[in-house]
N, C-alpha and C positions, 0 to 999 in steps of 0.2 A: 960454497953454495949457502944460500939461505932458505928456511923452513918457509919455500911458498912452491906452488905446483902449477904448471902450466895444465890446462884445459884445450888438450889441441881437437879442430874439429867445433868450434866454437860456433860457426857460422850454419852447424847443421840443427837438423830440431830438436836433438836430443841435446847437444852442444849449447844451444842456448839456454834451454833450461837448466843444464846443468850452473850455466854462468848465471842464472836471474839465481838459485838457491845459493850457489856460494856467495853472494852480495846480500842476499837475507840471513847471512850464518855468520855475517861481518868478516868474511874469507877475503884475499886478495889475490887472486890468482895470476897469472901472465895467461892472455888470451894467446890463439893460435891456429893457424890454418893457410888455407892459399890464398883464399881472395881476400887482400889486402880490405876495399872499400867496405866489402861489409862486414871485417873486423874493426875496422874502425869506427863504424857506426855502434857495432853490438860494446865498443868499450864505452867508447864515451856514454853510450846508456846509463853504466854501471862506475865508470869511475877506476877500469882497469887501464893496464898496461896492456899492449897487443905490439906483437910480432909476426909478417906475413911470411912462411917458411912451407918451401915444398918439400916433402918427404923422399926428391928424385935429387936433394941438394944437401948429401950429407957432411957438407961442413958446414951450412948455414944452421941444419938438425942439430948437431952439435953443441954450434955456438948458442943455441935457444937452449935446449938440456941443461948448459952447462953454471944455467942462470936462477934451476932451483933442485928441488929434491924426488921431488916424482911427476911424471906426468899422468895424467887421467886420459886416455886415447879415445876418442868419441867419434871419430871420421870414419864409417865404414865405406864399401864392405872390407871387412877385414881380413877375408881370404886375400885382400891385395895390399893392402895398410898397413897389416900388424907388422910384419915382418921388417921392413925398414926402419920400425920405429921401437922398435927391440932391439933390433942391432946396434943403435944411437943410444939407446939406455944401456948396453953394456959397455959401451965404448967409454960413455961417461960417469957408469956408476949411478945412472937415474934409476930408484926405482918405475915399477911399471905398473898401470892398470888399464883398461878397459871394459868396456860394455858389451861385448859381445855376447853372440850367442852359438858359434861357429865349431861345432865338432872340429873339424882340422886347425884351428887357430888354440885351440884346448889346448890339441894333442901334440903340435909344434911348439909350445912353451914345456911343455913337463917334457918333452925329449931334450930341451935346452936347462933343465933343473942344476945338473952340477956345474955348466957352464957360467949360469946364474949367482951359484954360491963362490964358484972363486971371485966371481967379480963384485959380490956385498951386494948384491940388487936381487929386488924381491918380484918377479912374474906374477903376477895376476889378474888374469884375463878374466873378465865375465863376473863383475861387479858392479852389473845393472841388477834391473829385474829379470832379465830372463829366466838365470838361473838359480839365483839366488835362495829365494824362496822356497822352492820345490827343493833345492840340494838340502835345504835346514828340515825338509819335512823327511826328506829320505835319511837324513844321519838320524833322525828320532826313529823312524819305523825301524830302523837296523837295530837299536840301540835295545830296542822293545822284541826285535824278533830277531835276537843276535847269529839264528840259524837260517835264516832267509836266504836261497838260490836263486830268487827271481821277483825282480821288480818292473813295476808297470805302474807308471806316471799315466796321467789323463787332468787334459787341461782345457778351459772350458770359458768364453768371456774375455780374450784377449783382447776384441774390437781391431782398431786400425794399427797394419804396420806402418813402422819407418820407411822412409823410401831404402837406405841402408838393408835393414831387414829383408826387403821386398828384393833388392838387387842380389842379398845372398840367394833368396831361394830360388832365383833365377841360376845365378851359379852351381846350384848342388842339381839340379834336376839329372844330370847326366850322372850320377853317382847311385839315383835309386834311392829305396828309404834306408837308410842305419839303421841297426839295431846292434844290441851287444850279446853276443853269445858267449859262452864256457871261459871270458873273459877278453873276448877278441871285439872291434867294430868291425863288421859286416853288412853287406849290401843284400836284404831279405830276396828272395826269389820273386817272392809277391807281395806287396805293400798287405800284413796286417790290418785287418777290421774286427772289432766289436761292438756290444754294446754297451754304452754303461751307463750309469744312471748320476748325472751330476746334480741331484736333488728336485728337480721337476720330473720325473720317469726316464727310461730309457731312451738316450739320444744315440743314433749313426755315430760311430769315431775310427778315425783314417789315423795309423803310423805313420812318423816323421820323423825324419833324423833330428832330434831336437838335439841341443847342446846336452841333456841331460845325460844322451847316452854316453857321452865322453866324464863328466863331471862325478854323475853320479859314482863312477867305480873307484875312483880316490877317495870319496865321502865314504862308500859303502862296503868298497868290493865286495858288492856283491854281481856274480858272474855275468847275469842276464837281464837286460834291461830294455824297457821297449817303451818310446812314448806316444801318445795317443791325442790328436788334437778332434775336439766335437768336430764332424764332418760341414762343410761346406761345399758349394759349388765345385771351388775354384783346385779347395782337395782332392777332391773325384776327380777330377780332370785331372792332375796330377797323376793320382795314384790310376788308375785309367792305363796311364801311357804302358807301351810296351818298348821293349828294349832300345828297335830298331828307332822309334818313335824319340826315346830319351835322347838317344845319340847323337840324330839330327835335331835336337834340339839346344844337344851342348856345343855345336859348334859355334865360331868365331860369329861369324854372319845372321844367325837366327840368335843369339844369345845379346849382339846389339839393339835388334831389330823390337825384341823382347823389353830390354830396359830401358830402350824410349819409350816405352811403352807405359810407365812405371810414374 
């Protein structure tokens, strides 16, 4: 292997920006994704290399891995992505990253940790923004209130999701909001609300399974964590639903119906 890293997911929005910054960083990456035409368009922009490779073809996954040192995973949603393409990084010794922000995609790599270390590859999901930021402010509050039980995030100013983003939270709807309690992730009885004040007064905020609650407890362990997004429309509606209402929501049929939607 040589010290370059494939970008797979290149052709999405996050994907491409992440490809226009490595080409301003003087990086050289191997592009990567499925639709061949418009990897090939997004290289020759930049002056890459690009490989068209499905995640459902793991010897051609392989053969792409086996051509540098890590990959950076940017195709969501990755409740359906990650997983094939972690088992292609240990197959070949690539390390791993991505941008997620996916409670269960957390929690499915640190259950795969010693798996990880006998094979020399380093798991590291969720090296975007999502959670980055907020986990660097929760290891400082820990660090400052090293007896802390209970933490609560509030986030406020995100603007627009990814379509990625948008298709997971179509996927979690049947699972209810997360939160972490006495050190467990659990599905709250009733979507948490408060108020809190993100610097203009008191604004409405709805809990959400954000990735934090999975992250924050390896940064902090601390037991109990809850996150809190400013309230919108589209949250109330969410948080709104009741059981029966989620249910038929996560099915097969309302769940496509949903991210054509998107």
């Amino acid at each position: 292997m040589s010290e370059r890293f494939m970008i797979y997911g290149a052709t999405g929005y996050t994907g491409k920006l992440i490809a226009r910054t490595a080409k301003a960083q003087g990086l050289n990456p191997l592009l990567a994704g499925r639709n061949e035409a418009r990897l090939k368009s997004i290289a020759a922009q930049h002056g890459f290399e690009y490989q068209a490779i499905s995640l459902d073809d793991p010897e051609a996954l392989d053969a792409g891995l086996s051509q540098v040192d890590a990959v950076l995973h940017a195709a969501g949603p990755f409740s359906q992505t990650s997983k094939p393409m972690v088992d292609a990084c240990l197959r070949t010794g690539t390390h791993y990253l991505d941008i997620t922000g996916e409670i269960d995609v957390f929690e499915a790599c640190a259950a795969r940790d010693e798996e990880a270390k006998k094979a020399g590859v380093m798991l590291m999901p969720g090296v975007g923004f999502d959670v980055v930021p907020s986990d660097c402010l929760a290891a400082h509050m820990k660090a400052r209130l090293p007896d802390a039980t209970e933490l609560t995030l509030a986030i406020s100013g995100l603007g627009h999701m990814s379509h990625g983003t948008a298709k997971t939270g179509v996927e979690s709807i049947g699972t209810g909001t997360r939160v972490r309690r006495d050190g467990r992730i659990v599905a709250a009885r009733k979507t948490p609300r408060r108020e809190i004040d993100f610097g203009e007064g008191p604004k409405s905020a709805v809990a959400i399974g954000w990735g934090d609650v999975a992250t924050a407890w390896y940064s902090t362990h601390i037991p109990n964590i809850t996150v809190y997004f400013e309230s919108s429309p589209q949250l109330e509606q969410m948080a709104n639903m009741g059981r029966i209402a989620r249910w038929f929501a996560s099915l097969g049929p309302m769940q496509r119906t949903l991210k054509k939607r998107i």
